[in-house]
Z-matrix of the N, CA and C atoms (Angstrom, degrees):
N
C 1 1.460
C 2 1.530 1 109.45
N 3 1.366 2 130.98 1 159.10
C 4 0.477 3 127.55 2 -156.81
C 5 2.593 4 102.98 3 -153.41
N 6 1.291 5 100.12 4 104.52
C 7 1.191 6 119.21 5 -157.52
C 8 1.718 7 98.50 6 -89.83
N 9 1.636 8 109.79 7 146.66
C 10 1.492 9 140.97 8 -157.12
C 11 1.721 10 88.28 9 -157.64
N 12 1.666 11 90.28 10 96.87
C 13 1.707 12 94.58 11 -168.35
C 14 1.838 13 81.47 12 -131.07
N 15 1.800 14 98.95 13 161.37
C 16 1.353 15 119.82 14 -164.02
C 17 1.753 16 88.59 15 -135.31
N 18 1.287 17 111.73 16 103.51
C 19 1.516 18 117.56 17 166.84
C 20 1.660 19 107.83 18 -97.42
N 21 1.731 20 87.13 19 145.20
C 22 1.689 21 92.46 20 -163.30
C 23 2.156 22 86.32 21 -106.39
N 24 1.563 23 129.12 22 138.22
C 25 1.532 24 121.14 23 155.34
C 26 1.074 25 102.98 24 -83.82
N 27 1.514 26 100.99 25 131.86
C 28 1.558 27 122.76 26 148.56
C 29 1.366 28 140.90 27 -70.12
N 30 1.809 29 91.17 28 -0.23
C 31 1.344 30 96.44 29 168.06
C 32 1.817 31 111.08 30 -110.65
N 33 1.145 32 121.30 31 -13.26
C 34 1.509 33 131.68 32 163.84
C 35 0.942 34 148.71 33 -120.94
N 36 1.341 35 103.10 34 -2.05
C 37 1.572 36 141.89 35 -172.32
C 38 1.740 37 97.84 36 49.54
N 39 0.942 38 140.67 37 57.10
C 40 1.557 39 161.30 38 175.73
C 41 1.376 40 100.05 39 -84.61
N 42 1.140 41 129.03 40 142.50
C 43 1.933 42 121.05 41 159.79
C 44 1.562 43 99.62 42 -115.43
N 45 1.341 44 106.63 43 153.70
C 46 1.566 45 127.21 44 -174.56
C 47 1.585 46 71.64 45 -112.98
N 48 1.685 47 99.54 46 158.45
C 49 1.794 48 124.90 47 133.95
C 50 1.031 49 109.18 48 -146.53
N 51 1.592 50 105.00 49 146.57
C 52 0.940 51 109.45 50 -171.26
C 53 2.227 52 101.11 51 -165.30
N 54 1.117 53 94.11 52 173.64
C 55 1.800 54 87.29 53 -171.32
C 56 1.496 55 110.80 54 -148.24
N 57 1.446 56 124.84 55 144.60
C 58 1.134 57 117.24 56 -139.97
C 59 2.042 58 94.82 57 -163.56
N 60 1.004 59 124.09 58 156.40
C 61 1.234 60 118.82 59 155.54
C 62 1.573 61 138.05 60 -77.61
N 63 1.535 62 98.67 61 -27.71
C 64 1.241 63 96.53 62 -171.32
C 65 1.783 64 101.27 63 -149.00
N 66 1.933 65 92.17 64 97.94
C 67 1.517 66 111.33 65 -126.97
C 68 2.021 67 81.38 66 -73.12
N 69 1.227 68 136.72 67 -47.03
C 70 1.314 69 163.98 68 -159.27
C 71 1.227 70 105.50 69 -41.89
N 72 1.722 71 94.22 70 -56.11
C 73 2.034 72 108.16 71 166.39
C 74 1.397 73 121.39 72 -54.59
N 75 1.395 74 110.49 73 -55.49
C 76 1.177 75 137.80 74 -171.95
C 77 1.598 76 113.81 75 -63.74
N 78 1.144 77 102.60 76 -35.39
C 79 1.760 78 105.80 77 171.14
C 80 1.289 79 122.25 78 -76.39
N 81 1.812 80 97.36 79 -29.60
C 82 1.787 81 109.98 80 165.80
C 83 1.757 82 107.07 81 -77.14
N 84 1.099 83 135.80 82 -16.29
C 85 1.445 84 132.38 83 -161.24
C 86 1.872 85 82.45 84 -81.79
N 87 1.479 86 120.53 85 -71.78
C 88 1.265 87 139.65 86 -174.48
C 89 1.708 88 97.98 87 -35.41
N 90 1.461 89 131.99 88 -63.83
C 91 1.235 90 135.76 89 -149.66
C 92 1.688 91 97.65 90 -77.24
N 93 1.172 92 130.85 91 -22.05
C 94 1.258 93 153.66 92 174.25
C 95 1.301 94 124.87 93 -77.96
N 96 1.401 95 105.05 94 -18.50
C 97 1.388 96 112.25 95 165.40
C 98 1.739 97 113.24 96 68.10
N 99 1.608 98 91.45 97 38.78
C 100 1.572 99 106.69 98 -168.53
C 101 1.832 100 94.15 99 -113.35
N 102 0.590 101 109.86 100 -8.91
C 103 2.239 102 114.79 101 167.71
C 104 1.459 103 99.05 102 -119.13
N 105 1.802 104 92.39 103 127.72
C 106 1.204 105 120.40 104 -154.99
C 107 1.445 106 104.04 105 -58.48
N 108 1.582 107 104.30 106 -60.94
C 109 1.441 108 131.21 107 170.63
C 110 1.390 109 108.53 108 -20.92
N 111 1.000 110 145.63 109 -64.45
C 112 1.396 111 161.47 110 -126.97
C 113 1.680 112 112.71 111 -112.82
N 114 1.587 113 115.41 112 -43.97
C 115 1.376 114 120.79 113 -155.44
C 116 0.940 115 84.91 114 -50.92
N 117 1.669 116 161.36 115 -77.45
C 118 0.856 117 139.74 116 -119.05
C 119 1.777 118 118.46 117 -98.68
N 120 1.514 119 93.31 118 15.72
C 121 1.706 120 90.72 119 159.85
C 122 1.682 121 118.77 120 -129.51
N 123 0.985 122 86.09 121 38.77
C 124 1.968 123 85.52 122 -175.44
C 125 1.495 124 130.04 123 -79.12
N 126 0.925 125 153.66 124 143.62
C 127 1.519 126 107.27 125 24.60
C 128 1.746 127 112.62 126 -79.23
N 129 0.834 128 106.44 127 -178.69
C 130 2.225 129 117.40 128 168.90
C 131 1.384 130 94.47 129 -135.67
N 132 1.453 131 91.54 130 150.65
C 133 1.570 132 115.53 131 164.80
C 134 1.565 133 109.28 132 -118.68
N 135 1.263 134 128.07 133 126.11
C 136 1.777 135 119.25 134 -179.95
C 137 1.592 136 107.87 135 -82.20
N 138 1.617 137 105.75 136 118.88
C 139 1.043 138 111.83 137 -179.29
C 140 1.586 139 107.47 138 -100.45
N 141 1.152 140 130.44 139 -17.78
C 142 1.448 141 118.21 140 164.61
C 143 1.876 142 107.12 141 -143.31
N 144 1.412 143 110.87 142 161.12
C 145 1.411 144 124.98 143 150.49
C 146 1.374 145 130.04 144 -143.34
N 147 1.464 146 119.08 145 156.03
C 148 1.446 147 115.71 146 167.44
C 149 1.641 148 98.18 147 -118.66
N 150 1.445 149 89.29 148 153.31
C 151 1.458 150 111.76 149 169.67
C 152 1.645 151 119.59 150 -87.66
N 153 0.927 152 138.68 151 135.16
C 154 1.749 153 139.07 152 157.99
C 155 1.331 154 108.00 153 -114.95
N 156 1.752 155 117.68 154 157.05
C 157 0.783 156 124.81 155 137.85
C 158 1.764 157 133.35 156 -89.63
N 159 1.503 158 109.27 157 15.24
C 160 1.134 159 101.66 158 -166.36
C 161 1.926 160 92.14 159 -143.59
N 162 0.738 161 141.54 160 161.40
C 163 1.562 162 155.35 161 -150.67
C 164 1.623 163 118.86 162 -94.54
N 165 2.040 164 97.23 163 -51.72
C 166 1.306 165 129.51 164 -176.59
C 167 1.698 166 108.65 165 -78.74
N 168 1.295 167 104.08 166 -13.54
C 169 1.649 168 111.56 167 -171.59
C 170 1.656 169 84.23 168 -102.06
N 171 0.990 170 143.16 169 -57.11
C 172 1.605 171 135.31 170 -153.87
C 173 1.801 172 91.86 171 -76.05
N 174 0.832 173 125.32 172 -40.93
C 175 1.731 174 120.56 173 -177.52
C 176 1.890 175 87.93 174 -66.80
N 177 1.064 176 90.31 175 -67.71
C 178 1.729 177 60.69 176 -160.14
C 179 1.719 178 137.14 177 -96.98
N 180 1.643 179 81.76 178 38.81
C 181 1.712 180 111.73 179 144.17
C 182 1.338 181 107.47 180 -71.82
N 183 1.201 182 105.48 181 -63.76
C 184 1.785 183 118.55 182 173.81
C 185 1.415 184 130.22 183 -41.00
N 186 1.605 185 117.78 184 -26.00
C 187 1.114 186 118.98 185 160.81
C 188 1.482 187 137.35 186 -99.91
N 189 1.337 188 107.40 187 1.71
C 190 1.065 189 138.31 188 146.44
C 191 1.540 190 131.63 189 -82.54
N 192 1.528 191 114.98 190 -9.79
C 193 1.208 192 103.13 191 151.23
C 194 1.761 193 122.84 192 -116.11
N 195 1.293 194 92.29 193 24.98
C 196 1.538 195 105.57 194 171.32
C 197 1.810 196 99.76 195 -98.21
N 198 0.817 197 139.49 196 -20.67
C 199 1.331 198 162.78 197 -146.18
C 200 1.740 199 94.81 198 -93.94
N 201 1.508 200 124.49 199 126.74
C 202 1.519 201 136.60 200 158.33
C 203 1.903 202 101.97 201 -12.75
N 204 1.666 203 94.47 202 -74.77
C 205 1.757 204 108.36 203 -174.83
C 206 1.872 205 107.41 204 -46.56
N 207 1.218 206 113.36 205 -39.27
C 208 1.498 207 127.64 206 -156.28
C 209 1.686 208 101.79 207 -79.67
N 210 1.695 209 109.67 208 -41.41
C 211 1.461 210 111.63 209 178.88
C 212 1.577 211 119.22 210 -60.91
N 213 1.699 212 102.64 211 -34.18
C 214 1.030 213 103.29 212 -162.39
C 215 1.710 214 106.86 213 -97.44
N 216 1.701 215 109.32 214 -8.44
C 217 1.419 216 90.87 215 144.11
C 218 1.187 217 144.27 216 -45.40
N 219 1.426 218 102.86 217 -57.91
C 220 1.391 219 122.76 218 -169.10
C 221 1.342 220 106.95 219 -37.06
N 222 1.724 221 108.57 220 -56.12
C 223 1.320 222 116.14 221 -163.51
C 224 1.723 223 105.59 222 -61.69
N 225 1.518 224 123.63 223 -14.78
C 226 1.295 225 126.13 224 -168.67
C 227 1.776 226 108.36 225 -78.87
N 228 1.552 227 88.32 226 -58.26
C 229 1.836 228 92.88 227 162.97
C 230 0.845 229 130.13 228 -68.55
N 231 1.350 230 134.62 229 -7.08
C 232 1.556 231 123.69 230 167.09
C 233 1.791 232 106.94 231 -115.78
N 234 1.080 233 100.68 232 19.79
C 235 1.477 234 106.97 233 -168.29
C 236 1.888 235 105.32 234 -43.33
N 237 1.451 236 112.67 235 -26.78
C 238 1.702 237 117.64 236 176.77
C 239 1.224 238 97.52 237 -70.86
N 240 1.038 239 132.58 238 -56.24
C 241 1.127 240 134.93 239 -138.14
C 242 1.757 241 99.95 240 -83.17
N 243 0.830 242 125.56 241 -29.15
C 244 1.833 243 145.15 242 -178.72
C 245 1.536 244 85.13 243 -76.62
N 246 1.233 245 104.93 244 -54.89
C 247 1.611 246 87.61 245 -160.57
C 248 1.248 247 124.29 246 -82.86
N 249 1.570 248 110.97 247 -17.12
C 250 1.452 249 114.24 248 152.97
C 251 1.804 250 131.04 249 -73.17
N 252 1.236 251 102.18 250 2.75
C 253 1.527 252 115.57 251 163.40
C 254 0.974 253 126.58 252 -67.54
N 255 1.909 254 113.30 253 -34.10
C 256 1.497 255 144.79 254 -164.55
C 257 1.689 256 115.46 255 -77.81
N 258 1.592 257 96.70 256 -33.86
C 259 1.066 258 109.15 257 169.54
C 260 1.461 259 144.62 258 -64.74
């Protein structure tokens, strides 16, 4: 399988995406301050993922939610979840 995960910082409330196979490691590599990108906002909490069976489909989920259209999904599907943050 192949994972299209949305990490939320707890220190900026910033979201990473990013996609990975073996999402469990990968959330420990990030929280560890072992991806370069990232050390300097840790910890994350994963607020969403998708599953694939295929590699070429999860990347370019991923670049599509790096994308203007893709951000402002996000904010559509988790629109509860944002707004229970607020609270």
């Amino acid at each position: 399988m192949q994972y299209l995960y949305i990490l939320k910082s707890t220190v900026d409330d910033e979201l990473y995406v990013g996609c990975t196979n073996n999402l469990k490691k990968r959330i420990e590599l990030h929280n560890s301050k072992k991806v370069y990108s990232t050390s300097s906002r840790c910890p994350f909490e994963l607020i969403y993922y998708e599953a694939y069976l295929n590699k070429k489909d999860a990347f370019a989920r991923e670049q599509f939610y790096k994308s203007g259209w893709g951000r402002k999904h996000i904010k559509k599907i988790l629109a509860n979840y944002f707004h229970s943050q607020k609270i």
